[in-house]
C-alpha positions as CSV (number, residue, x, y, z in Angstrom):
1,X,80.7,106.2,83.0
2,X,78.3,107.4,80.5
3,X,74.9,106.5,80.2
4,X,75.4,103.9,77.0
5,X,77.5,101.7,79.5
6,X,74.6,101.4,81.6
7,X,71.7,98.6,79.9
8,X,69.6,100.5,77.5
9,X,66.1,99.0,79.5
10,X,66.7,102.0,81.4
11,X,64.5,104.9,82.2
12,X,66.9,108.4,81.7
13,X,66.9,108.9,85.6
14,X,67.5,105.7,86.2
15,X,70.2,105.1,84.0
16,X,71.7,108.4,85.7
17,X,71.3,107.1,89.0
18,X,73.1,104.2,88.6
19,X,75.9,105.7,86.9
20,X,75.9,108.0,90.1
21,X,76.0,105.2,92.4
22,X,78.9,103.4,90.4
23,X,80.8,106.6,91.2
24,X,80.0,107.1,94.8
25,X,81.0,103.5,95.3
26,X,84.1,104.1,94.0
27,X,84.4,107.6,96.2
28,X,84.3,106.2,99.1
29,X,81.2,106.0,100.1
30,X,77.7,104.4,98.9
31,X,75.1,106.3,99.5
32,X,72.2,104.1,100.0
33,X,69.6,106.7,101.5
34,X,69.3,108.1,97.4
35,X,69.3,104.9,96.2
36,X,66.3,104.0,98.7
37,X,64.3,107.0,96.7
38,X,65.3,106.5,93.0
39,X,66.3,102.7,92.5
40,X,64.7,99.4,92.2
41,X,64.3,97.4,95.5
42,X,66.9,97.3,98.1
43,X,67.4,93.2,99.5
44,X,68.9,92.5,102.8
45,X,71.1,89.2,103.2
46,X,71.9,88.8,106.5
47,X,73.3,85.8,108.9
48,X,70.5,85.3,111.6
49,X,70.9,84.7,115.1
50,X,70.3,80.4,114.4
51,X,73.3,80.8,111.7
52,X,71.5,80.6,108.7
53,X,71.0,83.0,105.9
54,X,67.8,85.2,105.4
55,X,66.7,87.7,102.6
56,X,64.4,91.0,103.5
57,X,63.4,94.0,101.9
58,X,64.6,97.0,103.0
59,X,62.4,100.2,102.9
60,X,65.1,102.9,104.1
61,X,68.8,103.5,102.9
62,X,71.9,105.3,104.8
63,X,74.9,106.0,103.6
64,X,77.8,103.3,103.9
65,X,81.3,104.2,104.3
66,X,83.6,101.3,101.2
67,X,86.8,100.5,101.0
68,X,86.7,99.5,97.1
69,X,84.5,99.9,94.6
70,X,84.0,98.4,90.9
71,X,82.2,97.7,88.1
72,X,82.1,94.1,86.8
73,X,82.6,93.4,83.1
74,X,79.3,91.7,81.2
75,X,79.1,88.2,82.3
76,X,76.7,86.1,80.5
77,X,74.2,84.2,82.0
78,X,73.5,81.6,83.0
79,X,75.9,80.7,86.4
80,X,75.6,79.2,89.5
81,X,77.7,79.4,92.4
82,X,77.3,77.2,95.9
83,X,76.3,78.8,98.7
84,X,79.4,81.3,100.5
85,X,79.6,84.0,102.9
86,X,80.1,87.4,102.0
87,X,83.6,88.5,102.9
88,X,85.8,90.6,105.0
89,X,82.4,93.1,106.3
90,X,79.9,92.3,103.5
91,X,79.0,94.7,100.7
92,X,77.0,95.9,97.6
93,X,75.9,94.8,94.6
94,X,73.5,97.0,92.1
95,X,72.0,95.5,89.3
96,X,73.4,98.0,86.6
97,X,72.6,95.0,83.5
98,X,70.8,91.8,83.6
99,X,69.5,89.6,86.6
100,X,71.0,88.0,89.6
101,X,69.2,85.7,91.7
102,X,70.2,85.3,95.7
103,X,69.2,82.6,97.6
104,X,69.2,81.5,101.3
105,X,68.4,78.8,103.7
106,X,66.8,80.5,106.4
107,X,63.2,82.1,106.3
108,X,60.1,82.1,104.0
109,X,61.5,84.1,101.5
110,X,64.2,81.5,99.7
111,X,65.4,83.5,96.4
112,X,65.1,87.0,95.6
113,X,65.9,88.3,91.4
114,X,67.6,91.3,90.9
115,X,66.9,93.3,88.6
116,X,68.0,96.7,86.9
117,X,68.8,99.1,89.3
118,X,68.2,96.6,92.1
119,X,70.8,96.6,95.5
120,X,71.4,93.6,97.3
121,X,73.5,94.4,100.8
122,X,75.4,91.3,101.4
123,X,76.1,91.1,105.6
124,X,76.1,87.3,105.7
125,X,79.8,87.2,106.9
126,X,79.1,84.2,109.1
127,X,77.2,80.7,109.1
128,X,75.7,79.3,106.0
129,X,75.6,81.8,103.5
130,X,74.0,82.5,99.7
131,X,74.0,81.2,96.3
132,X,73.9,83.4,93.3
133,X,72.9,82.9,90.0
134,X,72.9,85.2,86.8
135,X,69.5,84.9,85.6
136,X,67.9,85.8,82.3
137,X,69.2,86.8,78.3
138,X,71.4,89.8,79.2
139,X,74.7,90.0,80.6
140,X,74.7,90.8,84.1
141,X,76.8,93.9,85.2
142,X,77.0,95.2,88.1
143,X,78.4,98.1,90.6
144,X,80.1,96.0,93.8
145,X,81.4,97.6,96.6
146,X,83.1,96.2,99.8
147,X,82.1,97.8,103.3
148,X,84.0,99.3,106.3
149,X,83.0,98.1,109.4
150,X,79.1,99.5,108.2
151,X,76.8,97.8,111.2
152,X,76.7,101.8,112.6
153,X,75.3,102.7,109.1
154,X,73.2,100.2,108.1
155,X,71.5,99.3,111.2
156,X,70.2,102.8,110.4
157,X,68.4,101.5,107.3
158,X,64.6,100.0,108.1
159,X,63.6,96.9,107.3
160,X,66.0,94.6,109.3
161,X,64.6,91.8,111.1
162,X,65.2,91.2,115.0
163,X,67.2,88.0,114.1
164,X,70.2,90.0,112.7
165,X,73.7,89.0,113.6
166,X,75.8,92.1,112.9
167,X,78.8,91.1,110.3
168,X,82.2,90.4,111.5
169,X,85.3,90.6,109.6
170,X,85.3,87.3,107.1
171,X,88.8,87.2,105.4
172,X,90.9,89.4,104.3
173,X,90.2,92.1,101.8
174,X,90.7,90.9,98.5
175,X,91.2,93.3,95.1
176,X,89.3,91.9,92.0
């Protein structure tokens, strides 16, 4: 990937970071320990012990063994889609172009907006679920990869809540 695929808002090591990422995804691994250090702000969707859906900020990474990685073509805003769970074990999405917006029905914190450079780790496998929405005037791409089993990795990361249910397998894998 070079760096003109990657939205032009960002900062040199930025835009080289998430051009990294997009390739570790796809490696085999996502390596969300660098990404805690470089990139924007790392969300946490989660399925909470009551069933519903919950948002946090997470303040360390790890890395996070994938089965599949990829890079979304633009989309343009604006979208909405109805509250699902992740599926099979839950996965990535960075913020490599435009703005996504994640909500939940658990919690104080309802929404959260992604922006460039942005992670959202997606582990609500069960119970209610999250919307998205792509927010904003840009196109939203993005860099998506779906987990291995990653609770051993990710309960590694800090900022999870005690209210966690660990993900289970939702579905089957499904190639995009």
């Amino acid at each position: 990937m070079s760096d003109k695929s990657v939205s032009p808002h960002l900062s040199p090591s930025r835009r080289a970071l998430v051009g990294g990422l997009g390739a570790l995804a796809i490696a085999g691994d996502f390596d969300l320990a660098h990404a805690a250090e470089d990139a924007g702000k790392i969300w946490g969707v989660y399925t909470g012990k009551d069933m519903k859906s919950y948002l946090c900020e997470l303040t360390s990474g790890a890395s996070v063994p994938v089965y599949r990685g990829f890079i979304t073509p633009p989309a343009p805003p604006p979208s909405w889609q109805d509250a699902h769970p992740s599926s099979f074990w839950g996965g990535i999405t960075m913020i490599m172009q435009g703005e996504l917006e994640i909500g939940v029905t658990g919690g104080t914190m309802k929404t959260a907006l992604g922006k460039v450079g942005d992670i959202f780790v997606l582990i609500d496998t069960q119970g209610d679920g999250h919307t998205s929405a792509r927010k904003g005037s840009e196109p939203l791409m993005t860099v998506q990869a779906r987990f291995k089993e990653p609770w051993t990795a990710l309960k590694k990361m800090k900022g999870w809540p005690d209210n966690v249910l660990p993900p289970k397998e939702f579905g089957a894998p499904v190639n995009f």
